[in-house]
C-alpha positions as CSV (number, residue, x, y, z in Angstrom):
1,X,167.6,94.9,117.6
2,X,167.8,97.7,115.2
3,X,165.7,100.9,115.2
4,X,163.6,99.8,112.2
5,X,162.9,96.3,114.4
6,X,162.1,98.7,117.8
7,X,159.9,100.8,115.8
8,X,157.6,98.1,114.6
9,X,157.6,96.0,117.2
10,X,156.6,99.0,119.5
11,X,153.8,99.9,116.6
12,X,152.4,96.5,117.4
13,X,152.4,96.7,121.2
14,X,150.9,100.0,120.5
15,X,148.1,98.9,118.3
16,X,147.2,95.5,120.8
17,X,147.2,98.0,123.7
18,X,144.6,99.9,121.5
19,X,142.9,97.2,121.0
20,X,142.0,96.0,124.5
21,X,141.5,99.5,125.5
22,X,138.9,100.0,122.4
23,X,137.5,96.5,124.0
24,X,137.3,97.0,127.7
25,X,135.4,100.9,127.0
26,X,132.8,98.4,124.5
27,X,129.2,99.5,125.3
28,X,126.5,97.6,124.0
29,X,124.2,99.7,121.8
30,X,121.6,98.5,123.4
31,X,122.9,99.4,126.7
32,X,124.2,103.0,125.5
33,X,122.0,106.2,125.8
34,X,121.4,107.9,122.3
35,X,123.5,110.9,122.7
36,X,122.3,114.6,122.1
37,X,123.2,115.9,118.4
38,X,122.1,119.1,117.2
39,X,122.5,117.1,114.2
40,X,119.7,114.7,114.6
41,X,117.2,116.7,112.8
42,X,119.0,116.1,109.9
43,X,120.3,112.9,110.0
44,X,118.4,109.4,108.8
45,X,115.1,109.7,110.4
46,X,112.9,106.4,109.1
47,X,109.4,107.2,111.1
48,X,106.9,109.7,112.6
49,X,103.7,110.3,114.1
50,X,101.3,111.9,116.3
51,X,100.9,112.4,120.0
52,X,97.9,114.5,119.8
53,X,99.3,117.3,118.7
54,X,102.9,116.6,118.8
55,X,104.2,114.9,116.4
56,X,107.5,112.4,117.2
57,X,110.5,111.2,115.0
58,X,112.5,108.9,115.1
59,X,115.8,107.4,113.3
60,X,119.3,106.1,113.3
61,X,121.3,105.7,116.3
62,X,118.3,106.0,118.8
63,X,117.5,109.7,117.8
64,X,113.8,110.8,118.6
65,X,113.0,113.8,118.1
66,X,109.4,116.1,118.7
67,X,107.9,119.3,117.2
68,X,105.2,121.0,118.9
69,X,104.6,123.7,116.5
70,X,104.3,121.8,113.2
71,X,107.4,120.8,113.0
72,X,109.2,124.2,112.8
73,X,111.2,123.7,115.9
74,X,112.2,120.0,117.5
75,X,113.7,118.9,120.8
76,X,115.2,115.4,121.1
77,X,113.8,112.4,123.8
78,X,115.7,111.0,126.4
79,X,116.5,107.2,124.9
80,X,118.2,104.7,126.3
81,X,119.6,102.5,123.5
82,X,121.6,103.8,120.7
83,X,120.0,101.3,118.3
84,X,118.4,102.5,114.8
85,X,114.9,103.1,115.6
86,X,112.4,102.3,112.5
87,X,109.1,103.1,113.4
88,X,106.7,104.5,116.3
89,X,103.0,105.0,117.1
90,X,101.0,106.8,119.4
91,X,97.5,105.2,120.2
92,X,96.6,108.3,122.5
93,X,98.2,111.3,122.9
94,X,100.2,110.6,125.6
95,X,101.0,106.3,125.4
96,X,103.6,105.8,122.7
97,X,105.6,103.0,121.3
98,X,109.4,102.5,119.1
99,X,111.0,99.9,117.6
100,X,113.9,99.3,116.3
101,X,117.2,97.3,115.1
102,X,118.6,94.3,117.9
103,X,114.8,93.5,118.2
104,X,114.3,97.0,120.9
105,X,110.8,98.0,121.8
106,X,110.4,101.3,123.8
107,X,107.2,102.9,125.6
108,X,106.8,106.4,126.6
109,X,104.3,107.6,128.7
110,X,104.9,111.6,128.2
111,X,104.1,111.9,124.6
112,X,107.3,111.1,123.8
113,X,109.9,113.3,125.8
114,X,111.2,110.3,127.4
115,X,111.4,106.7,126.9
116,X,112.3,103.3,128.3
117,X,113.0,100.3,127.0
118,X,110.0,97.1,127.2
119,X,112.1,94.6,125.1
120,X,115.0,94.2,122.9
121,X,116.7,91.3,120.7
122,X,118.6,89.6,123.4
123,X,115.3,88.3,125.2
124,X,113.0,88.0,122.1
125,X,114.4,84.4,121.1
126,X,114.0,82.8,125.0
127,X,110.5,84.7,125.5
128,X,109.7,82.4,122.4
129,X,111.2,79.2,123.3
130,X,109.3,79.7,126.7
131,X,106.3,80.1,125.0
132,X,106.2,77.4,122.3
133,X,107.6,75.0,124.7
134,X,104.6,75.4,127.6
135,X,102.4,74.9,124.0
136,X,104.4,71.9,123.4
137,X,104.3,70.4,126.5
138,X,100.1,71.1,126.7
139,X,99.5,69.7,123.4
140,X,102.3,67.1,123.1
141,X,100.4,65.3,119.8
142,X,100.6,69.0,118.2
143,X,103.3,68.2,115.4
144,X,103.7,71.9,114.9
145,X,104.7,73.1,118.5
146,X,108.1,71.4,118.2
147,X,109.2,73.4,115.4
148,X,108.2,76.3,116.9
149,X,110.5,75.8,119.9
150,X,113.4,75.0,117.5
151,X,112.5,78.0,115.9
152,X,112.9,80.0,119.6
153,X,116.0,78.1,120.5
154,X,117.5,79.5,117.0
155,X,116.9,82.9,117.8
156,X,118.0,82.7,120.8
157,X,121.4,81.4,119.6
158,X,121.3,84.1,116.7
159,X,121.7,87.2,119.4
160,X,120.3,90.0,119.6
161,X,119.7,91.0,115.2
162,X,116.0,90.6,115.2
163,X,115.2,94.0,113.3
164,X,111.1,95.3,114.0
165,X,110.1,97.0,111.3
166,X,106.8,98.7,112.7
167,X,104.5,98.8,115.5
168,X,100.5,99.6,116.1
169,X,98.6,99.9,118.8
170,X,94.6,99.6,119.2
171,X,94.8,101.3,122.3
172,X,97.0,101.8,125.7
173,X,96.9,98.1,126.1
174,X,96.9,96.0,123.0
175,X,99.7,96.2,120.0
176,X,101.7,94.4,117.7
177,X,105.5,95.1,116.8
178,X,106.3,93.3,113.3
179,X,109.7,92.6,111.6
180,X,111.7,90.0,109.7
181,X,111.4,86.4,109.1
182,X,107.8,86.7,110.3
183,X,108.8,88.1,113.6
184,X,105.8,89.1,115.1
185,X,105.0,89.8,119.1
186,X,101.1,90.9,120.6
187,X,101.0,92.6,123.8
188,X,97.9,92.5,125.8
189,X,99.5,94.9,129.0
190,X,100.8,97.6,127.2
191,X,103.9,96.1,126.8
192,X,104.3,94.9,130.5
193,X,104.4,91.2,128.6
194,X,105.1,90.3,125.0
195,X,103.5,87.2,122.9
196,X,104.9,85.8,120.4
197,X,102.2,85.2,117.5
198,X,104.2,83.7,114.8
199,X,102.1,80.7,114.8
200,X,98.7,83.2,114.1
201,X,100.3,84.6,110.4
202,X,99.7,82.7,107.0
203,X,103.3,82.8,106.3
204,X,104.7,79.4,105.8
205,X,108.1,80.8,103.8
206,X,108.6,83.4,106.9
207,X,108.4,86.2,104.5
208,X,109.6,90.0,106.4
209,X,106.5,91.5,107.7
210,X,107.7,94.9,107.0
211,X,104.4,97.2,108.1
212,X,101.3,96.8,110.0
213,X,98.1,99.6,109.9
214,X,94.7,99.5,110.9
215,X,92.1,100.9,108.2
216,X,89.5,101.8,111.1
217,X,87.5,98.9,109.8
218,X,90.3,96.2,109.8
219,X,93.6,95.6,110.8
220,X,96.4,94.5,108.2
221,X,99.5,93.4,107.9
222,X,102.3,94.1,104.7
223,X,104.9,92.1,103.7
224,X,107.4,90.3,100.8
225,X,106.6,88.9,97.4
226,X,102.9,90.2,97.7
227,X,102.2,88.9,101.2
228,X,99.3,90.7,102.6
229,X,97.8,89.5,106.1
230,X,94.3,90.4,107.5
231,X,93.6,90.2,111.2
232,X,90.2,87.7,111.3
233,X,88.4,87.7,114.6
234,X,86.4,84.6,113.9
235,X,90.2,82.6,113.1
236,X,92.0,84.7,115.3
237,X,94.7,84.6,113.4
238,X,96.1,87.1,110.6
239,X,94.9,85.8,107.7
240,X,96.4,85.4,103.8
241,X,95.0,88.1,101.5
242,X,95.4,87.2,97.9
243,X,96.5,90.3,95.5
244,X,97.3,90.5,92.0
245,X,100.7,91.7,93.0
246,X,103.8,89.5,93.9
247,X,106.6,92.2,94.5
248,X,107.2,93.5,98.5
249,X,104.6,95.6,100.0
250,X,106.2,98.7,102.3
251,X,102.8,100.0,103.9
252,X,99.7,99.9,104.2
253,X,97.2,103.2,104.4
254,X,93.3,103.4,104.5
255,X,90.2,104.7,105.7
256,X,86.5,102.3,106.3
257,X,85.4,101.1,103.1
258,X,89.0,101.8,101.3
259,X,92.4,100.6,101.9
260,X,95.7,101.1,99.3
261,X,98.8,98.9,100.1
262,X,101.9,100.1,97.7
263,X,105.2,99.2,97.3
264,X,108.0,98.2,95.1
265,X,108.4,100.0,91.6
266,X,105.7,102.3,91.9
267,X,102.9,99.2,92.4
268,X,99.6,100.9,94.3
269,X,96.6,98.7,94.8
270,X,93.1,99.6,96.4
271,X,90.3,97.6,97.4
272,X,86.8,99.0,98.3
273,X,85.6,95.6,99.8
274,X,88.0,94.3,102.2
275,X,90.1,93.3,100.2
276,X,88.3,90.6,98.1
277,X,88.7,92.6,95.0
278,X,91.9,94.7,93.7
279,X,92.4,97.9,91.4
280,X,96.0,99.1,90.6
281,X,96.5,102.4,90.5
282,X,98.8,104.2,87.8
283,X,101.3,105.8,89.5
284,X,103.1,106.3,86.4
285,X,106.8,106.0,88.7
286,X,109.0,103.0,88.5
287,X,110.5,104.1,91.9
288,X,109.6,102.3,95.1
289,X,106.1,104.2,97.5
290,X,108.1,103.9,101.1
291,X,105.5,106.2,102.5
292,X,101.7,107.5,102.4
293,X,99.1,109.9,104.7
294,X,95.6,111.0,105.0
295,X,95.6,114.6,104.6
296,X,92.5,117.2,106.3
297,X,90.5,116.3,103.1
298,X,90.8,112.5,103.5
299,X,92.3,112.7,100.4
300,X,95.6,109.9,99.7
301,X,98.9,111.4,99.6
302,X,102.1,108.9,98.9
303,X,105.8,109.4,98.5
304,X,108.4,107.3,97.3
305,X,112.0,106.9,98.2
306,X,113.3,109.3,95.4
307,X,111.4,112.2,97.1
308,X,108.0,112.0,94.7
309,X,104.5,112.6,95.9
310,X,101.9,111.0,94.8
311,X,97.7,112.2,95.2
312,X,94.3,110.5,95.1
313,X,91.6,113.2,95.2
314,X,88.5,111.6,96.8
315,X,87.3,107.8,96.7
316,X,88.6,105.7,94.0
317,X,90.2,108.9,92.7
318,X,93.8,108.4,90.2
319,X,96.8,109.1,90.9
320,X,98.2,112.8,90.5
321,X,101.8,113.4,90.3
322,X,102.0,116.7,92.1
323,X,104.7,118.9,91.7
324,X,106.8,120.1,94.0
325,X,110.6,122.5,94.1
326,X,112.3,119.8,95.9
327,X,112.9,116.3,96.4
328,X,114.6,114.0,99.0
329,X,113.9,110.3,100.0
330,X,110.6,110.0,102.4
331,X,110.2,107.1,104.5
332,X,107.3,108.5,106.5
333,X,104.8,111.4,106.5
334,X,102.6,113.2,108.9
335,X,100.1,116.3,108.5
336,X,100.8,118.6,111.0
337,X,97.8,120.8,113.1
338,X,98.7,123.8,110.9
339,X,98.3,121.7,107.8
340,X,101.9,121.2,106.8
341,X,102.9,117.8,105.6
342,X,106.3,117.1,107.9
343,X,108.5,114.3,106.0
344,X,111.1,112.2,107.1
345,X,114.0,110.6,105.6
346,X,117.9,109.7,104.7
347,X,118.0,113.4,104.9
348,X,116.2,114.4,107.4
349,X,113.3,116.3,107.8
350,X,111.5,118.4,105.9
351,X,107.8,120.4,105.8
352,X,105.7,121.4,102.7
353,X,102.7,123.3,102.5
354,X,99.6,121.5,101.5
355,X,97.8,122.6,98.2
């Protein structure tokens, strides 16, 4: 063989020896620890909120972060998956939730210095075959319970991509965690056991349920192509909310007696009465609203995923363009205790003093 032959042929052993070494060190994201980066602070953070007085990030490649001083300073959480996180909430000061890419749910009990994992992608599709299969098998004359259970034994075939896009809690006990394709899961325990609840949504064409908020005087659900969902106690079920709007909804923010949804291209619409009547809102921006906040004053402040913020002064108040020396992409905002609004994006974090 001639030393151009022995070279490649060793080249190839070289690269299949590689190969199975790469293979046999493979470590499940979900199974890998988010590592420490001193980094993380400014790398893709997609969510934040408050633990009382702390408030908690969290963002790509399991990275949560916390602040207690306004978010000068942050320390990052022990995780245990290494999946993108996309959203977390804090019903008490002290009980938290995350979720995340591969379907992960995580719960800490310490305000957020350290986490373990409830729930991830891998059991989400058999926890719903399970469940629509008892159904079936109570109700066998239900024609709807069978393709519920196809529906489970699909996902559980699919793996572990089931992405949750946000979470909410009502307390230490009951939440929701919401995604795509009308993924949608109700805990009763604090997370102990998970439910699956797409059957209780008015979403027929499985639309991405991509935020879910609570208004203090109702309990919503945002979605694709103008889906907007309404949690009715009487149905108990989350129930279809018309709105003038057809284009994806990214959030949900409100207060009793007032609620905005925005989304896609700049679109804002409020509702002083539940949501039987709509108002859009000029925001004067063709750019996507991927985040909004109540500041001290109550007063609405939204950002979009070009780095612009938005302000409503006061009830049915328009929107202000405020100005600002800056801009980066926001995908979530907090006010801190020392007034600062702390943002979070692509780019990391940021803080701005409130005017």
């Amino acid at each position: 063989m001639g030393s151009r032959k022995k070279k490649i042929a060793l080249l190839m052993l070289l690269a299949v020896l590689q190969g199975v070494t790469q293979a046999a060190t493979y470590v499940d994201v979900l199974d890998l620890p988010a590592q420490s980066s001193e980094l993380a602070v400014r790398s893709p953070l997609l969510g934040i909120a408050h633990a009382g007085q702390r408030l908690v990030t969290v963002g790509q490649r399991g990275h949560i972060l916390y602040s207690d001083d306004g978010g000068q300073n942050w320390q990052q959480a022990e995780v245990p998956v290494s999946s993108d996180l996309t959203a977390v909430y804090f019903p008490t000061a002290a009980q938290g939730w995350a979720v995340g890419n591969d379907g992960v749910i995580l719960h800490s009990s310490d305000a957020g210095a350290t986490w373990r994992k409830q729930l991830d992608g891998r059991q989400i599709g058999e926890l719903m075959l399970k469940h629509y299969a008892a159904l079936a098998n109570a109700e066998p004359d239900n024609e709807h319970w069978p393709l519920w259970v196809a529906e489970g034994q699909r996902l559980m075939e699919q793996g572990a991509d089931k992405p949750l896009l946000d979470v909410w809690f009502a307390n230490e006990k009951l939440g929701y965690a919401v995604g795509v394709f009308n993924l949608i899961l109700r805990t009763e325990d604090g997370g102990q056991t998970w439910t699956p609840f797409q059957d209780r949504t008015d979403n027929p064409q499985g639309f991405h349920l991509n935020a879910i908020a609570s208004t203090g005087d109702a309990l919503y659900i945002a979605g694709e192509q103008g889906l907007l969902l309404k949690w009715d106690d009487a149905s108990q079920r989350f129930a279809a909310v018309p709105t003038p709007y057809q284009g994806s909804f990214f959030g949900v923010l409100g207060k009793p007696g007032e609620v905005l949804v925005y989304g896609l291209r700049g679109n804002v619409l409020r509702s002083t009465d539940g949501g039987l009547n709509w108002t859009r809102l000029d925001s004067g921006l063709q750019v996507s609203i991927t985040a909004a906040t109540l500041d001290a004053e109550g007063h609405f402040r939204l950002f979009t995923q070009a780095g612009h913020m938005l302000m409503s002064r006061g009830d049915n108040a328009p929107l202000q363009l405020m100005p600002q020396s800056q801009q980066t992409p926001v995908a979530g905002a907090a006010l801190a205790a020392n007034g600062a609004l702390v943002l979070v994006g692509g780019r990391g974090m940021r803080t701005l003093p409130v005017e």
